[in-house]
Biotite code that builds the C-alpha atoms (Angstrom):
import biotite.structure as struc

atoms = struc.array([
    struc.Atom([8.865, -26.442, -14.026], chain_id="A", res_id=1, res_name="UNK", atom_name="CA", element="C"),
    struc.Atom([8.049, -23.205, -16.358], chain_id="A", res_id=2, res_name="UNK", atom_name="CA", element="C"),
    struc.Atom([8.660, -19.686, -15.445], chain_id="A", res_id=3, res_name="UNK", atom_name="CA", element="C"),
    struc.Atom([6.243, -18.548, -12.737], chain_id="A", res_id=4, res_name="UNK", atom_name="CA", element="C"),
    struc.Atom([4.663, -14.889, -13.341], chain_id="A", res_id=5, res_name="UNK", atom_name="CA", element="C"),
    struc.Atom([2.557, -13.335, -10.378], chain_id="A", res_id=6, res_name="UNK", atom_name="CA", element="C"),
    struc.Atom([0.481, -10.283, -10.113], chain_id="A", res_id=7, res_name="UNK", atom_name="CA", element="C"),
    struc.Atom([-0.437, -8.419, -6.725], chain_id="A", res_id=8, res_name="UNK", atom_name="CA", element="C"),
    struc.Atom([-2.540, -6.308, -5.633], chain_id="A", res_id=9, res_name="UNK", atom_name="CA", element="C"),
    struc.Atom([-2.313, -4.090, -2.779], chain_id="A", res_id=10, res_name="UNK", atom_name="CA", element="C"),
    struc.Atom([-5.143, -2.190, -1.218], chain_id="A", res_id=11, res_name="UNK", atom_name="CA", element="C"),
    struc.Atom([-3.124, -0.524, 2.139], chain_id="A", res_id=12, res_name="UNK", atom_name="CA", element="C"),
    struc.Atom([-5.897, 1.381, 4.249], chain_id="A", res_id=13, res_name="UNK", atom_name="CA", element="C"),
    struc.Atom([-5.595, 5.263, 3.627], chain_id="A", res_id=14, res_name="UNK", atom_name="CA", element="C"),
    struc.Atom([-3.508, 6.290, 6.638], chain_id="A", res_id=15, res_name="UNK", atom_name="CA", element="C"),
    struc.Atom([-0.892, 3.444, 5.849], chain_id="A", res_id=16, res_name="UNK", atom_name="CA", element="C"),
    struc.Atom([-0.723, 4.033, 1.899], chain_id="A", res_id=17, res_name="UNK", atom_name="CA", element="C"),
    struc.Atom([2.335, 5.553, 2.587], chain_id="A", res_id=18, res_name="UNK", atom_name="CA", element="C"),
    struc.Atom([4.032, 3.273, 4.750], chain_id="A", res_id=19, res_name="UNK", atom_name="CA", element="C"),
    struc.Atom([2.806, 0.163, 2.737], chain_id="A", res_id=20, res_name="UNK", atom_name="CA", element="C"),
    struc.Atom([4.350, 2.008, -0.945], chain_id="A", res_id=21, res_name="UNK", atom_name="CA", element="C"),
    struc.Atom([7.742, 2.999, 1.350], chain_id="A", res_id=22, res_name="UNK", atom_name="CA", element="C"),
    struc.Atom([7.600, -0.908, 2.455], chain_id="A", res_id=23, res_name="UNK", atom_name="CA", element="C"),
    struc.Atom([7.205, -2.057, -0.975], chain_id="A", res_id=24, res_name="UNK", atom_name="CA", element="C"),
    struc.Atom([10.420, 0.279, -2.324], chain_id="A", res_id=25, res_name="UNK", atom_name="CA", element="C"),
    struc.Atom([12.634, -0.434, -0.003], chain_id="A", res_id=26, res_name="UNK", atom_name="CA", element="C"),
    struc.Atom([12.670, -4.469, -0.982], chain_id="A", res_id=27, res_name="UNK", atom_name="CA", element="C"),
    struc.Atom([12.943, -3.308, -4.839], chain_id="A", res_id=28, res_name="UNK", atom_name="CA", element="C"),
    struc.Atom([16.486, -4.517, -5.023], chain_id="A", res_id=29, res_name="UNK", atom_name="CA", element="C"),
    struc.Atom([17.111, -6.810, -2.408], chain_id="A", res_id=30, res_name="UNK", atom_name="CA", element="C"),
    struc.Atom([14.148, -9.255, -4.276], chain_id="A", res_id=31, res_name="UNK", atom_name="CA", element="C"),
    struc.Atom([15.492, -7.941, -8.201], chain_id="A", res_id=32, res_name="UNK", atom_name="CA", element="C"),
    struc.Atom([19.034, -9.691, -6.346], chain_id="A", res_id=33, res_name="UNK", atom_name="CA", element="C"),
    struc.Atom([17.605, -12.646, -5.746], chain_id="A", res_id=34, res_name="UNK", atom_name="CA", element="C"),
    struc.Atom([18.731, -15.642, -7.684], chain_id="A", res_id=35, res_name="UNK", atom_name="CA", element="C"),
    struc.Atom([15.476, -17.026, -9.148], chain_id="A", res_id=36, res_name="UNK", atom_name="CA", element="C"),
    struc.Atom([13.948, -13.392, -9.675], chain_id="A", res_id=37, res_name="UNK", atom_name="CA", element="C"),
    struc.Atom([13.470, -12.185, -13.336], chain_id="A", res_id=38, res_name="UNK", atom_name="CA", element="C"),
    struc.Atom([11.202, -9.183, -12.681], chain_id="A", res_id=39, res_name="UNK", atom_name="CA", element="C"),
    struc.Atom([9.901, -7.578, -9.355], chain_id="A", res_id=40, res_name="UNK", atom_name="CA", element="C"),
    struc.Atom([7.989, -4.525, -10.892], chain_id="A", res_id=41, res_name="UNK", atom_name="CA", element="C"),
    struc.Atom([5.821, -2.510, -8.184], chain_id="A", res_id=42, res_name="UNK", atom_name="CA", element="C"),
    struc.Atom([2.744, -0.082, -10.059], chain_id="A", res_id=43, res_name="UNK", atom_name="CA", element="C"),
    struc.Atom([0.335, 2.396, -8.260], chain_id="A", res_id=44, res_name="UNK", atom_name="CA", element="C"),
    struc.Atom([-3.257, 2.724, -9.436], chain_id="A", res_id=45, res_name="UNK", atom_name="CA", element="C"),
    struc.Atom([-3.529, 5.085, -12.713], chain_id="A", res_id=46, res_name="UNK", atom_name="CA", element="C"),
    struc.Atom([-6.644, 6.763, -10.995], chain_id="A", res_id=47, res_name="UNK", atom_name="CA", element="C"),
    struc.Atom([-6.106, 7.314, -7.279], chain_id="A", res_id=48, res_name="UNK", atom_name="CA", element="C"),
    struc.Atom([-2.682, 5.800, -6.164], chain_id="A", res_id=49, res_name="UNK", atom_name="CA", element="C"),
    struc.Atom([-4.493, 3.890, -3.569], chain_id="A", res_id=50, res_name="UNK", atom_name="CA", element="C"),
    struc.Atom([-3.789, 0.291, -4.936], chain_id="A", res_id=51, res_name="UNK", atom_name="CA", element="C"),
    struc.Atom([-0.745, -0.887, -5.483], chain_id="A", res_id=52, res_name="UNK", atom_name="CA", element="C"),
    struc.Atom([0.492, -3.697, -7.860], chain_id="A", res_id=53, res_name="UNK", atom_name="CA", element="C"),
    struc.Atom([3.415, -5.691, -8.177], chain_id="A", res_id=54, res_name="UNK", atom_name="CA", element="C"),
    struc.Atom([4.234, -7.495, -11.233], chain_id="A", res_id=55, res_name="UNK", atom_name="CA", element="C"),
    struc.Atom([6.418, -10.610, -10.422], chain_id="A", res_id=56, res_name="UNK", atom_name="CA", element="C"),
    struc.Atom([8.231, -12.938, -13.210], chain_id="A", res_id=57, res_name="UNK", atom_name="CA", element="C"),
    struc.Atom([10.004, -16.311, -11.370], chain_id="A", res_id=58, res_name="UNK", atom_name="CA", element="C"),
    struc.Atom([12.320, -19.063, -12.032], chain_id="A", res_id=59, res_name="UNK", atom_name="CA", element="C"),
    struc.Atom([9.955, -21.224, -10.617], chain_id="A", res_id=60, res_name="UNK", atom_name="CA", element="C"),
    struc.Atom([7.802, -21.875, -7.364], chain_id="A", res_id=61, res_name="UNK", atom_name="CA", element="C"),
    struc.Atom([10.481, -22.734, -5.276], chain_id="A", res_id=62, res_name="UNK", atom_name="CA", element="C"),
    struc.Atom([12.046, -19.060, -6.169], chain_id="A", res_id=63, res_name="UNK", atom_name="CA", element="C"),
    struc.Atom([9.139, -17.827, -5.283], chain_id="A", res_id=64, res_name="UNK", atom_name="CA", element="C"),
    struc.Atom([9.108, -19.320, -1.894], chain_id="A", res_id=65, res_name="UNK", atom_name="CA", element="C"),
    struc.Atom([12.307, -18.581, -1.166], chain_id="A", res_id=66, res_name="UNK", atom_name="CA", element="C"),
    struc.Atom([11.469, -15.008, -1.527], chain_id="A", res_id=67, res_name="UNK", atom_name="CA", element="C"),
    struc.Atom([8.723, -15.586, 0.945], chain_id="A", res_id=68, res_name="UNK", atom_name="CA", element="C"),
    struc.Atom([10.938, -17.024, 3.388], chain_id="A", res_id=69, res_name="UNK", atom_name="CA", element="C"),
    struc.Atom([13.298, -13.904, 2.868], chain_id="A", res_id=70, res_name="UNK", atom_name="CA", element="C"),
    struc.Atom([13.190, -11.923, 6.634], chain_id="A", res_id=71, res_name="UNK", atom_name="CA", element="C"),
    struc.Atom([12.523, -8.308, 4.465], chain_id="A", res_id=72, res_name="UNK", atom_name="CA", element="C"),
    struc.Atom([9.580, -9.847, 3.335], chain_id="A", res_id=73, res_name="UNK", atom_name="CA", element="C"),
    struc.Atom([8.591, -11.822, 6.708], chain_id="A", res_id=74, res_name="UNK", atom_name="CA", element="C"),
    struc.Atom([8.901, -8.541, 7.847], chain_id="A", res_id=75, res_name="UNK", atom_name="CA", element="C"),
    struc.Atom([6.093, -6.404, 5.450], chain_id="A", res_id=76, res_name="UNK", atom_name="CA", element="C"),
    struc.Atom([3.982, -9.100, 5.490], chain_id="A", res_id=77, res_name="UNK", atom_name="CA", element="C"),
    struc.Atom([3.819, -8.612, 9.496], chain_id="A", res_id=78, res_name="UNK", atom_name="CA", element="C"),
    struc.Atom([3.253, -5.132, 8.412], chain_id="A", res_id=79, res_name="UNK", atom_name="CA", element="C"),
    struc.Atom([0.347, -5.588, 6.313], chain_id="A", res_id=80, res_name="UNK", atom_name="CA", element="C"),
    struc.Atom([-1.330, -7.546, 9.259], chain_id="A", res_id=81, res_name="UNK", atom_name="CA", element="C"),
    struc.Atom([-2.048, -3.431, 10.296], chain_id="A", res_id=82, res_name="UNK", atom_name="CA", element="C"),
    struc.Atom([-1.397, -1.581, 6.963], chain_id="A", res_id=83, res_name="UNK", atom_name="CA", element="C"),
    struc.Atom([-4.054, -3.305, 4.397], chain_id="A", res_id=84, res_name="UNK", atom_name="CA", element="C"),
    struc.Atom([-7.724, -2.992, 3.897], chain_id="A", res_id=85, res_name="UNK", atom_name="CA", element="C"),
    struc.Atom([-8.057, -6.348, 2.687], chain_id="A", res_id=86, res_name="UNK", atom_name="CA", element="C"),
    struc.Atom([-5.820, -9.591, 1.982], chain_id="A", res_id=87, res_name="UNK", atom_name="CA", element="C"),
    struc.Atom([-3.474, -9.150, -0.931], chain_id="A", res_id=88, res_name="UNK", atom_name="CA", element="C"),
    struc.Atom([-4.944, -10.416, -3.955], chain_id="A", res_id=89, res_name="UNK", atom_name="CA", element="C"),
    struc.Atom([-2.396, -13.013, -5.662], chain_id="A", res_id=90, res_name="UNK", atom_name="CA", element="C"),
    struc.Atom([-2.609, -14.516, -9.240], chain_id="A", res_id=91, res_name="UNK", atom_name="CA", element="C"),
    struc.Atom([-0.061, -17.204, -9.631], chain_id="A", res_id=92, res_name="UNK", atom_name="CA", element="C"),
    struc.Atom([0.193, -17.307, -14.006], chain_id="A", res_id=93, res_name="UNK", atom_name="CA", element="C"),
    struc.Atom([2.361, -19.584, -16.056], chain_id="A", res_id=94, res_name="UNK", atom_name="CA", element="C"),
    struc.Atom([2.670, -18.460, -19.711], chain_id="A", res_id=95, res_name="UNK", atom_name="CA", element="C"),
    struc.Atom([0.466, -20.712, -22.097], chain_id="A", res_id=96, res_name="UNK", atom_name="CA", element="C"),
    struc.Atom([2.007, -20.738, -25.705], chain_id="A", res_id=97, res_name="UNK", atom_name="CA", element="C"),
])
């Protein structure tokens, strides 16, 4: 199966921007360790800050669900139950040509 790419988007509410961006950097190199990750980039909107975006590059989906099963990750997504405005918005790409 092809390289997996993923984009995310983040909206935290306000008063948890700050605990959702300090989530998000503190798994930065535990996921960029993981065996079928080729790029874990996080982004913050250009305007405001208030969205945040990861940019996610995969061996393949079972990498990818391995890093869900990860407990760091069980763990901010329990956080984001609380932290988020609105579900993460998830685009699962693979490259075309």
């Amino acid at each position: 199966m092809p390289e997996l790419s993923v984009f995310a988007i983040i909206r935290p509410k306000p008063e948890h921007r700050a605990d959702a961006l300090a989530a998000i950097e503190g798994i930065l190199t535990a996921t960029r360790a993981e065996a079928g990750c080729h790029r874990f980039e996080l982004n913050v909107d250009a305007e405001d800050g208030s969205a945040l975006y990861l940019v996610e590059h995969w061996a393949d989906d079972a990498a990818l669900e391995a890093h869900y099963e990860m407990d760091y990750i069980k763990t901010v997504f329990a956080a984001y139950q609380e932290w988020l405005a609105e579900p993460i918005d998830i685009v699962r790409m693979r490259r075309h040509a």
